[in-house]
Short mmCIF file of the C-alpha atoms (twelve columns), coordinates in Angstrom:
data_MODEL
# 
_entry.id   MODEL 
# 
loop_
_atom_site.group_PDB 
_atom_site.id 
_atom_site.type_symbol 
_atom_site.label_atom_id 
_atom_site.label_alt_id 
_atom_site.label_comp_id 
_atom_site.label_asym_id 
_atom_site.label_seq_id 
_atom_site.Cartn_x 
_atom_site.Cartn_y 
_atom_site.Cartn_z 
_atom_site.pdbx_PDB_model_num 
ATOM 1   C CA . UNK A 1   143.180 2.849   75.487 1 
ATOM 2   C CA . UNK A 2   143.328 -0.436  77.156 1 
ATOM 3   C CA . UNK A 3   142.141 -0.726  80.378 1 
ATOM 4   C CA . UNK A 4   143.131 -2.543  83.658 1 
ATOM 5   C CA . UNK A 5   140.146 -4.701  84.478 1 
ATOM 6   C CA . UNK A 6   138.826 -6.872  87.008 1 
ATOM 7   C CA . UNK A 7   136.415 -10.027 87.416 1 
ATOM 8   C CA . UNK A 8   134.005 -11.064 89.763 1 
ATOM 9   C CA . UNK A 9   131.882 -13.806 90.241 1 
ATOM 10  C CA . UNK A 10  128.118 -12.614 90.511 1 
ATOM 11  C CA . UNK A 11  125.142 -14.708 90.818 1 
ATOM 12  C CA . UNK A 12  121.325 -13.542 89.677 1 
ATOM 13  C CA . UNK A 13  118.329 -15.896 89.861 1 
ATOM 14  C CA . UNK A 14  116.050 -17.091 86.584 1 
ATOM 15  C CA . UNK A 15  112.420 -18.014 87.196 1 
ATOM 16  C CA . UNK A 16  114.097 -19.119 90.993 1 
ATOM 17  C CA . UNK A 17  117.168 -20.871 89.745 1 
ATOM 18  C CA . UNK A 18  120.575 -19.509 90.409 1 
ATOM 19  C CA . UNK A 19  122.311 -18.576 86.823 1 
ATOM 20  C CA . UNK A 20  126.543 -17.528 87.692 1 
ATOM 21  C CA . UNK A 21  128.427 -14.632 85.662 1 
ATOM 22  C CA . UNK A 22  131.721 -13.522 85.830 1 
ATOM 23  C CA . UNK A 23  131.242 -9.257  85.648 1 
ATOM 24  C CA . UNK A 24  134.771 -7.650  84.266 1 
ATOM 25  C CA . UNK A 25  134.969 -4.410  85.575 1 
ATOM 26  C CA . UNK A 26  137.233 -2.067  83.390 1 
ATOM 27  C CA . UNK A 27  138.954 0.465   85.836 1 
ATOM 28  C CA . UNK A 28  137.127 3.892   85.025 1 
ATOM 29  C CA . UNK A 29  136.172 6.791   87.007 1 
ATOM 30  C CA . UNK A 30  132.871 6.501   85.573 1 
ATOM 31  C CA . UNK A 31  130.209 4.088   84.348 1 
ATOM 32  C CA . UNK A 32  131.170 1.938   81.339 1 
ATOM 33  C CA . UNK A 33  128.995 0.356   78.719 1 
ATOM 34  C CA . UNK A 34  127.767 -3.058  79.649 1 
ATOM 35  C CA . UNK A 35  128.083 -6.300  77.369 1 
ATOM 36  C CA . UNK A 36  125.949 -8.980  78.447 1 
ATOM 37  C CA . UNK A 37  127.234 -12.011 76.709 1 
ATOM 38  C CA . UNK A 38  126.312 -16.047 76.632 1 
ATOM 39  C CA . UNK A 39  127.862 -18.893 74.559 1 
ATOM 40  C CA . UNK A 40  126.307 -20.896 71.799 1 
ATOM 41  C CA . UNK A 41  125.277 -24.628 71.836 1 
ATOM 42  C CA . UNK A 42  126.125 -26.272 74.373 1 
ATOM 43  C CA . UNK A 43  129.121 -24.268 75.937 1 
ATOM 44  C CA . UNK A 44  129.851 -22.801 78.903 1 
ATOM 45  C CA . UNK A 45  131.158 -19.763 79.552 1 
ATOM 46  C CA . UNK A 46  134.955 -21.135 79.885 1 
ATOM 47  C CA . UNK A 47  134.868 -22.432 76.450 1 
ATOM 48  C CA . UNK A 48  136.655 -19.180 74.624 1 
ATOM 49  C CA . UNK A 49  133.934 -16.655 74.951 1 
ATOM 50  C CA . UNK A 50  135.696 -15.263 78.216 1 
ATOM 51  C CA . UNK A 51  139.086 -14.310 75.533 1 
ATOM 52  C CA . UNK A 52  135.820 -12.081 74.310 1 
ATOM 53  C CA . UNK A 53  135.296 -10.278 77.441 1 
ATOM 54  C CA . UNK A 54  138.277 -10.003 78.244 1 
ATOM 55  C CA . UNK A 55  139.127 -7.972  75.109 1 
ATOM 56  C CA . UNK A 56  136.180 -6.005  75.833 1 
ATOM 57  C CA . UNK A 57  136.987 -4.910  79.292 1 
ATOM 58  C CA . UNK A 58  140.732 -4.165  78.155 1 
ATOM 59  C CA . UNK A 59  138.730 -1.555  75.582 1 
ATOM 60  C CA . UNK A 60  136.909 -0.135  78.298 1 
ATOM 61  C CA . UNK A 61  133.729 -2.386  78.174 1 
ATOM 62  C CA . UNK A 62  131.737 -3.794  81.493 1 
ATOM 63  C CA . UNK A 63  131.104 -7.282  80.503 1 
ATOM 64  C CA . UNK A 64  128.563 -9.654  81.511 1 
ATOM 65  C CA . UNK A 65  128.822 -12.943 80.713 1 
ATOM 66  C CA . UNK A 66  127.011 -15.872 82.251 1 
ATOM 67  C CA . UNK A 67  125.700 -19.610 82.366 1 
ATOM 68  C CA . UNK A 68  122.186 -20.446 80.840 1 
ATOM 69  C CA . UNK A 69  120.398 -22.802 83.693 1 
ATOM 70  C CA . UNK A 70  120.965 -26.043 83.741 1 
ATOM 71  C CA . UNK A 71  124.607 -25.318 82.422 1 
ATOM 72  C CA . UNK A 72  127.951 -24.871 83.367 1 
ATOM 73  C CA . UNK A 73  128.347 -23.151 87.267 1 
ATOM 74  C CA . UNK A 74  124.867 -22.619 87.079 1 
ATOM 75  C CA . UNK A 75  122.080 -24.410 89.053 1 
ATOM 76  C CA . UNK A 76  119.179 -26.372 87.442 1 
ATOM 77  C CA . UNK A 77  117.857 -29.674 88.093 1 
ATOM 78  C CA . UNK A 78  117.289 -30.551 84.130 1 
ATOM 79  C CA . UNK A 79  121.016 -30.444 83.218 1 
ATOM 80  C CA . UNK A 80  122.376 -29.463 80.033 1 
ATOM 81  C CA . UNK A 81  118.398 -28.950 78.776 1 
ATOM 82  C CA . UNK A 82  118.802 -26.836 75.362 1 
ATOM 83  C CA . UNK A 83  115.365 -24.733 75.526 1 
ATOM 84  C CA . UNK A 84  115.036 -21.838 73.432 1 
ATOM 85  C CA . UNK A 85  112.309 -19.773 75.617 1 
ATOM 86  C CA . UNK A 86  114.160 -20.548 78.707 1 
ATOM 87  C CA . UNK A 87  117.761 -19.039 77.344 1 
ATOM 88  C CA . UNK A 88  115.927 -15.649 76.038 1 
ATOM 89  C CA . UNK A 89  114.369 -15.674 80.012 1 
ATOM 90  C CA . UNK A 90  117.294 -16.012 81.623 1 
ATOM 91  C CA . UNK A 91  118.947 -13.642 79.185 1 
ATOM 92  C CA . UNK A 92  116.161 -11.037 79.973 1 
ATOM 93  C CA . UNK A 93  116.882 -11.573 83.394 1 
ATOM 94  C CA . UNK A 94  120.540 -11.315 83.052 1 
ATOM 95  C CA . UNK A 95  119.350 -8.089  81.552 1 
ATOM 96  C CA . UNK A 96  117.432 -6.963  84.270 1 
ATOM 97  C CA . UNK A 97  119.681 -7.501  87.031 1 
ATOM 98  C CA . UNK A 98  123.124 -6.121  85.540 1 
ATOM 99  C CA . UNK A 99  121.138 -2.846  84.520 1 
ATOM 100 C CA . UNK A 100 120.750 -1.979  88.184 1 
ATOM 101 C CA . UNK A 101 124.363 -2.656  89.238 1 
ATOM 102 C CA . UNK A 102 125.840 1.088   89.658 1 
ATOM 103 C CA . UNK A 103 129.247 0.269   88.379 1 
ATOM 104 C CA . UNK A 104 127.755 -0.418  84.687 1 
ATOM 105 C CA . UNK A 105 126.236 2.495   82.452 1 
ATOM 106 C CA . UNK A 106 122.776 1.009   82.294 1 
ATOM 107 C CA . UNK A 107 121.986 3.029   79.349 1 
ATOM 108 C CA . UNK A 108 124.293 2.178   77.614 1 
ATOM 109 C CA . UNK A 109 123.431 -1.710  77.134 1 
ATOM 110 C CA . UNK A 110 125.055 -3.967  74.535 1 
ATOM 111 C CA . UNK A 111 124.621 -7.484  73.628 1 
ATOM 112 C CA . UNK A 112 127.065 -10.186 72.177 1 
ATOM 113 C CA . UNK A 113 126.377 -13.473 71.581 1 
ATOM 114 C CA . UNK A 114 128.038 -16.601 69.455 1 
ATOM 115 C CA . UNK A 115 126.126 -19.321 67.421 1 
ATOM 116 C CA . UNK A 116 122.589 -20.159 69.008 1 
ATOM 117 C CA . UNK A 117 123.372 -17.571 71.383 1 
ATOM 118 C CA . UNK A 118 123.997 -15.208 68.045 1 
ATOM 119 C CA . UNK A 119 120.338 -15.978 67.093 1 
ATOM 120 C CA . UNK A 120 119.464 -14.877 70.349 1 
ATOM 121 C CA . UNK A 121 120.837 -11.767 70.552 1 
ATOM 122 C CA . UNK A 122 119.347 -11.067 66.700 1 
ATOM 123 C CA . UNK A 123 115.733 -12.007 68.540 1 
ATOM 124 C CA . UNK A 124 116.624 -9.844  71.461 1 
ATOM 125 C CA . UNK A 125 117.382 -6.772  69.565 1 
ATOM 126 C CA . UNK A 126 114.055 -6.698  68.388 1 
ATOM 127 C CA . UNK A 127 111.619 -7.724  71.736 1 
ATOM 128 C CA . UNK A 128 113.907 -5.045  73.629 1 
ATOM 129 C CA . UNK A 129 113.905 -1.202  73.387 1 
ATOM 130 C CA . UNK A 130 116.896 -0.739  75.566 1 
ATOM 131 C CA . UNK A 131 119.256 -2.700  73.271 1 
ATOM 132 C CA . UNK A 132 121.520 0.124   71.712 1 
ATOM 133 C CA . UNK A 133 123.773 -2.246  69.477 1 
ATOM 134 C CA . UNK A 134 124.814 -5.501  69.478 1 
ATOM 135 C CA . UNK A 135 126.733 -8.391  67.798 1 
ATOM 136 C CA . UNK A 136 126.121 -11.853 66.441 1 
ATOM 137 C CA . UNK A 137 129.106 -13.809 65.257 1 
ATOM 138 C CA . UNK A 138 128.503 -17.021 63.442 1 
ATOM 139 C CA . UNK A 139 125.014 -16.993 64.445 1 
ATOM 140 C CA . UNK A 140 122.178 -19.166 64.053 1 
ATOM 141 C CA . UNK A 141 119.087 -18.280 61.690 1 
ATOM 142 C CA . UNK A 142 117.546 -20.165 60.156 1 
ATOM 143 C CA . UNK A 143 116.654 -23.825 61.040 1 
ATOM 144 C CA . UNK A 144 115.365 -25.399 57.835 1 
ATOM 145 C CA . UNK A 145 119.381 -23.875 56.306 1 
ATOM 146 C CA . UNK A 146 120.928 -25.910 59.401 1 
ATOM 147 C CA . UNK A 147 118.611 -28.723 58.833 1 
ATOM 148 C CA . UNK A 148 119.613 -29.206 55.250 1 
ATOM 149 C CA . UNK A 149 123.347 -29.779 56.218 1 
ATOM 150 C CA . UNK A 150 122.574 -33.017 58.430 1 
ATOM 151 C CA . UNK A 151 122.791 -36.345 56.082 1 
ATOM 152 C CA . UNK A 152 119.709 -37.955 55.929 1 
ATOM 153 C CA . UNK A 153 121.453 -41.100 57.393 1 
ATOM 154 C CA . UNK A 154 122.293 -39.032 60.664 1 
ATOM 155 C CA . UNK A 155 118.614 -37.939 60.739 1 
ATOM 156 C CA . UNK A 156 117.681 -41.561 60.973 1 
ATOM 157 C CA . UNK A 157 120.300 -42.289 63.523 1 
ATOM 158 C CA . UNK A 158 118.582 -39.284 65.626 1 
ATOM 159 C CA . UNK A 159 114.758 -41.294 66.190 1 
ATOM 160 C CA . UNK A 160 115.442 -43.823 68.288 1 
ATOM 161 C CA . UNK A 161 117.168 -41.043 70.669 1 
ATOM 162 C CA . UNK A 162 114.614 -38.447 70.472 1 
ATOM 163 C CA . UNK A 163 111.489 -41.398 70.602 1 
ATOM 164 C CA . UNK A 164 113.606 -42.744 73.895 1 
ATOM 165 C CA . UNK A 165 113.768 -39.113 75.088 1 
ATOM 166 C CA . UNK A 166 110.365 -37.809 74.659 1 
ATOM 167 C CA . UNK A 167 108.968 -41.258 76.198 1 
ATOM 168 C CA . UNK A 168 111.089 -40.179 79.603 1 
ATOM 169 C CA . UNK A 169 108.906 -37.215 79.913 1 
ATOM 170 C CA . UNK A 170 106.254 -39.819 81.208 1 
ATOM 171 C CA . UNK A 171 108.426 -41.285 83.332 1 
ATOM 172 C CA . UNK A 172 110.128 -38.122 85.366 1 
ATOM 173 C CA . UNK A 173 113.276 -36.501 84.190 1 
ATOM 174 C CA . UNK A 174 115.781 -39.271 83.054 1 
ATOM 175 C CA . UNK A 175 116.928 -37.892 79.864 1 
ATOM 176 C CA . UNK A 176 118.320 -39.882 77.124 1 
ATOM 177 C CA . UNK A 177 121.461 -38.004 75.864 1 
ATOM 178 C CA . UNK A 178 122.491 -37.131 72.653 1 
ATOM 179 C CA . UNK A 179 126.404 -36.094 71.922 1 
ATOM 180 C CA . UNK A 180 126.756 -32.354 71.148 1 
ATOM 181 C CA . UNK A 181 130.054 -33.172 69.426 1 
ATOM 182 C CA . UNK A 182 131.255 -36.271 67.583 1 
ATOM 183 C CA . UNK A 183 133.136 -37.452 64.376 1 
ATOM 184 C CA . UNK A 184 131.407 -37.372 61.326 1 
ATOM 185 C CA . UNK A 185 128.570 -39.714 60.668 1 
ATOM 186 C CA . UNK A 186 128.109 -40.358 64.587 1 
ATOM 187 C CA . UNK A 187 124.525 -39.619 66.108 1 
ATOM 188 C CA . UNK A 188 125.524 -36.044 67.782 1 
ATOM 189 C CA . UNK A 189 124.442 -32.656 66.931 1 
ATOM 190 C CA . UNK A 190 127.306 -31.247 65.796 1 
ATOM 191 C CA . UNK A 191 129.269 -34.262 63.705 1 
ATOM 192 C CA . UNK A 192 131.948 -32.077 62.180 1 
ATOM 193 C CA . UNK A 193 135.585 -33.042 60.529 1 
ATOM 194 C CA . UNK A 194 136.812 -30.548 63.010 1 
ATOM 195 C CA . UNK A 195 134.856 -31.608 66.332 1 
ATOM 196 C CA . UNK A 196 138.187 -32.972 67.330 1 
ATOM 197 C CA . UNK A 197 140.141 -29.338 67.113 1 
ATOM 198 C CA . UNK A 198 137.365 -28.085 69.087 1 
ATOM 199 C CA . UNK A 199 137.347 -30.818 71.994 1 
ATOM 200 C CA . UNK A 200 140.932 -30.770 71.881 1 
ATOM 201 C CA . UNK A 201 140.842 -27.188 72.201 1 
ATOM 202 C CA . UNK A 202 138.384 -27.164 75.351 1 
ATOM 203 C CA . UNK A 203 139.971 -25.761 78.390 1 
ATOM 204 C CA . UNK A 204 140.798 -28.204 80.791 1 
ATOM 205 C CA . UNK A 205 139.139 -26.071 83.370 1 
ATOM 206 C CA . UNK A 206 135.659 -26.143 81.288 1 
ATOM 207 C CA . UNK A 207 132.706 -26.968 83.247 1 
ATOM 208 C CA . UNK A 208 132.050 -28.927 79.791 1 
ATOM 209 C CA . UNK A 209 129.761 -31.770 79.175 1 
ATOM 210 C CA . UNK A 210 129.595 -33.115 75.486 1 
ATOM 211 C CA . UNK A 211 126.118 -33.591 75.800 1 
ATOM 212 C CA . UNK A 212 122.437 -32.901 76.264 1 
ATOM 213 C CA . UNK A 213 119.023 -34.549 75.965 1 
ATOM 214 C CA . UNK A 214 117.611 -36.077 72.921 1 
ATOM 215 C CA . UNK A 215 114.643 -33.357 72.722 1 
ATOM 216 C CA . UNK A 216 117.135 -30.618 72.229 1 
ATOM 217 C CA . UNK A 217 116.803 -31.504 68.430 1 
ATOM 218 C CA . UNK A 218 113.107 -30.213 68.571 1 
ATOM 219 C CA . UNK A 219 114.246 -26.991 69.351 1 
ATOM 220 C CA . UNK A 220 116.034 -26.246 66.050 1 
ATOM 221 C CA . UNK A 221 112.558 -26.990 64.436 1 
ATOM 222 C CA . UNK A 222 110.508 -24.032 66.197 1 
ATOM 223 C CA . UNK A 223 113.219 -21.578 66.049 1 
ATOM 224 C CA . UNK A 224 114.231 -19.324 63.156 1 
ATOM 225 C CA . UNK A 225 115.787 -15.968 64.135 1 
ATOM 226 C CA . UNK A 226 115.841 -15.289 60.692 1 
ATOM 227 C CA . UNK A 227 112.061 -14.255 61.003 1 
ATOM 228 C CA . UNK A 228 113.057 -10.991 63.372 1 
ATOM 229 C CA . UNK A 229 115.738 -9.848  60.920 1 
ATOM 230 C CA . UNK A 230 112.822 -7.175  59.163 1 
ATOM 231 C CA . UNK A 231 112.929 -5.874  62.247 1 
ATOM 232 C CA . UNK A 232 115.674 -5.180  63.585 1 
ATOM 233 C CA . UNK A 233 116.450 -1.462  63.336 1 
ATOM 234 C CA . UNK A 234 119.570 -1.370  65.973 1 
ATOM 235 C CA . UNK A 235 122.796 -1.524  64.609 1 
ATOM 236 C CA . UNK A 236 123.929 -5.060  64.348 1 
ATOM 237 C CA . UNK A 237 127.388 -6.521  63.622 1 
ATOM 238 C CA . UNK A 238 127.353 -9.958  62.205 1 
ATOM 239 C CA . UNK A 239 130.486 -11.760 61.151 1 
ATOM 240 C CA . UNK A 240 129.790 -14.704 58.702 1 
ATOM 241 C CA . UNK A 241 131.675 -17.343 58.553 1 
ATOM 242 C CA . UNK A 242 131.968 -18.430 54.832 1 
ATOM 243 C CA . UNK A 243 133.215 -21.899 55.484 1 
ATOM 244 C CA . UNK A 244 130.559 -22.705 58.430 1 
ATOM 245 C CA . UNK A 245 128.431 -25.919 57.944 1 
ATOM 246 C CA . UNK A 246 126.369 -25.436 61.365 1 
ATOM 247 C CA . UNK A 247 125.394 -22.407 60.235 1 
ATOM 248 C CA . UNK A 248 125.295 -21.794 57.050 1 
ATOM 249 C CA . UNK A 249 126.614 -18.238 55.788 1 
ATOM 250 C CA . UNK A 250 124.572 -18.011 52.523 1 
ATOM 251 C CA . UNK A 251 121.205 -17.887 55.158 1 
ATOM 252 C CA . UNK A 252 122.696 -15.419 57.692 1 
ATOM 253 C CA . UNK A 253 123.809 -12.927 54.752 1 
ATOM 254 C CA . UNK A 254 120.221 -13.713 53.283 1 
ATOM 255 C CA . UNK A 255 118.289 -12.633 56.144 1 
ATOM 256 C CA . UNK A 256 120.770 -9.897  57.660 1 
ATOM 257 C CA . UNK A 257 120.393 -7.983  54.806 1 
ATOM 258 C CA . UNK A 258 116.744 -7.055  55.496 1 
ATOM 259 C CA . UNK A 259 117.672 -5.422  59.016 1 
ATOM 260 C CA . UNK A 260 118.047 -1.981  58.383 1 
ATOM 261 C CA . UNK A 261 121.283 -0.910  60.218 1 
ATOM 262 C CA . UNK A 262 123.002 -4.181  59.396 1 
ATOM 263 C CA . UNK A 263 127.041 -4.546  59.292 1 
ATOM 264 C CA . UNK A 264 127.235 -7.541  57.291 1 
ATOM 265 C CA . UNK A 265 131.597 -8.897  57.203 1 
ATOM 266 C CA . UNK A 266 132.262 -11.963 55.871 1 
ATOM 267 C CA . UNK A 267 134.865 -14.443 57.317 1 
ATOM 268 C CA . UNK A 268 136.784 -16.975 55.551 1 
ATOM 269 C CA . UNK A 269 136.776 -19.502 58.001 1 
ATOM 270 C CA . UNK A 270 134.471 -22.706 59.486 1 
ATOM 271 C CA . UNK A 271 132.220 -22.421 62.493 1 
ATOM 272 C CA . UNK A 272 134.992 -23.018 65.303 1 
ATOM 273 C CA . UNK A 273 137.536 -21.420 63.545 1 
ATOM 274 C CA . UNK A 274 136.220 -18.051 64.536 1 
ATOM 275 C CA . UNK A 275 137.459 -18.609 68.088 1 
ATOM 276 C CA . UNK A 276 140.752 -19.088 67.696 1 
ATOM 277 C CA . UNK A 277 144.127 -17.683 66.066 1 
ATOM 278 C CA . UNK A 278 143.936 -15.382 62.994 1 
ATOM 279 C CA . UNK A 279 140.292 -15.262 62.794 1 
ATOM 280 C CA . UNK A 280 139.731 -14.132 66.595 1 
ATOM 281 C CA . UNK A 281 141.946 -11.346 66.338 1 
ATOM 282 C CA . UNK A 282 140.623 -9.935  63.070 1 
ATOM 283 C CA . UNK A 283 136.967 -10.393 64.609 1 
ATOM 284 C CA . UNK A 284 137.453 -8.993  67.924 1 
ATOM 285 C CA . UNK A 285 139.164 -5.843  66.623 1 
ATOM 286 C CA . UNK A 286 135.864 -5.241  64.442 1 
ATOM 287 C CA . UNK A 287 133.558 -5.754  67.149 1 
ATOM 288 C CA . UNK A 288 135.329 -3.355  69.309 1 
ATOM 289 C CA . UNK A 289 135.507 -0.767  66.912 1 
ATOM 290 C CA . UNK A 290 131.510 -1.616  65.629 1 
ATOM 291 C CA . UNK A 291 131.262 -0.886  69.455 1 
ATOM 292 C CA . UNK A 292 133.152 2.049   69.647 1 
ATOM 293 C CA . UNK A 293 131.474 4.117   66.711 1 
ATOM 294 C CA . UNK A 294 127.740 2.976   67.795 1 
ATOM 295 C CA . UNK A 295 127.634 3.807   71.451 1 
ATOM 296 C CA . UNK A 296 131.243 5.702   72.511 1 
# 
């Protein structure tokens, strides 16, 4: 069935900061199952994720989807600050407020998320007992995996960043930033051969910044969702991307297949490529029918 749907723009506060979210409403007679949804590294919630929702809410699916702090529409006076136990708070308390809207089946609770944000909804499914099902597409696992795809010669090129960052801690908040996105070989997080598909392929109306303090780069180092997977007895969709070199698809199979209600597809395709095209449509249509046979 696909369903007329509309959106609306919603704020909720984090630890006292204002986080925006679009909320598609599907047109229903009743309470429909509610996605809450965030982006991966970096992104904002313009950056292709909405194409998500918005398949969601056509197949009869409340969808949250919002901004982290710090990012995007959302306040935050440390902007574009990557911080892994900040994200899962203000995804808790994205949670917490979109349970008690009315309009959405509460009980009925579902989580989606892409990349980092994929590793976070893996970590979620197991600290929450409300999560019925959820998704991770191209997500991230397991750092040391990630780590072993960055040249040695970009590692170098990272110090003098991270040493400039972590000395303007002492000195109040004026970050040294670090590119999220660049050419290969460049000093930036993410130097793919396709980084420029993916900035060309930003929407000009993007909230976007290709960038984000230095320190960020600590945060892959204490963070392995891949330690959760034992425990994760939801079911879980996660779409591997075979080709991905941020995320590498040998480590997500790996550790997936110690959850216990694991869906496991594999995706012949690179990290971005999951977006867009060919690989979007073949992904979405799983999700929604993973979706469909674990809650409808």
């Amino acid at each position: 069935m696909n369903y007329q749907f509309t959106r609306e723009d919603v704020d909720f506060y984090s630890k006292g900061t204002r986080c925006s979210a679009w909320l598609y409403l599907p047109e229903s007679d009743t309470p429909c199952p509610i996605i809450v949804m965030a982006h991966g590294l970096g992104g904002v919630r313009e950056m292709w994720i909405d194409r998500h929702a918005e398949h969601f809410a056509a197949a009869g699916y409340a969808c949250f989807l919002f901004d982290y702090r710090n990012w995007g529409a959302s306040d935050g006076k440390k902007r574009q600050l990557i911080n892994v136990k900040h994200q899962l708070v203000d995804w808790n308390n994205a949670i917490e407020f979109i349970k008690k809207d009315k309009r959405v089946d509460g009980n009925k609770l579902l989580i989606f998320g892409s990349s980092f944000s994929g590793g976070h909804a893996i970590t979620l499914s197991v600290r929450r007992n409300d999560i019925k099902s959820a998704v991770a597409q191209c997500p991230y696992t397991d750092q040391w995996a990630t780590i072993k795809t960055i040249p040695p010669i970009r590692i170098i090129k990272f110090i003098p960043y991270l040493v400039g960052d972590l000395l303007s801690c002492l000195t109040g908040y004026h970050p040294v930033m670090l590119k999220l996105a660049d050419p290969q070989g460049k000093a930036a997080l993410m130097a793919e051969p396709d980084y420029d598909k993916f900035i060309a392929r930003i929407p000009e109306k993007a909230n976007f910044r290709n960038e984000t303090p230095a320190r960020t780069i600590l945060e892959f180092l204490k963070y392995s969702p891949s330690r959760y997977t034992k425990h994760v007895e939801i079911p879980i969709y996660v779409a591997a991307c075979l080709k991905d070199t941020l995320a590498p698809a040998y480590a997500t199979i790996k550790c997936m297949k110690r959850a216990k209600n694991a869906t496991i597809k594999e995706y012949n395709c690179g990290h971005f490529d999951i977006y867009f095209d060919e690989f979007f449509e073949e992904a979405i249509a799983d999700y929604i029918d993973f979706f469909n046979r674990t809650v409808k």
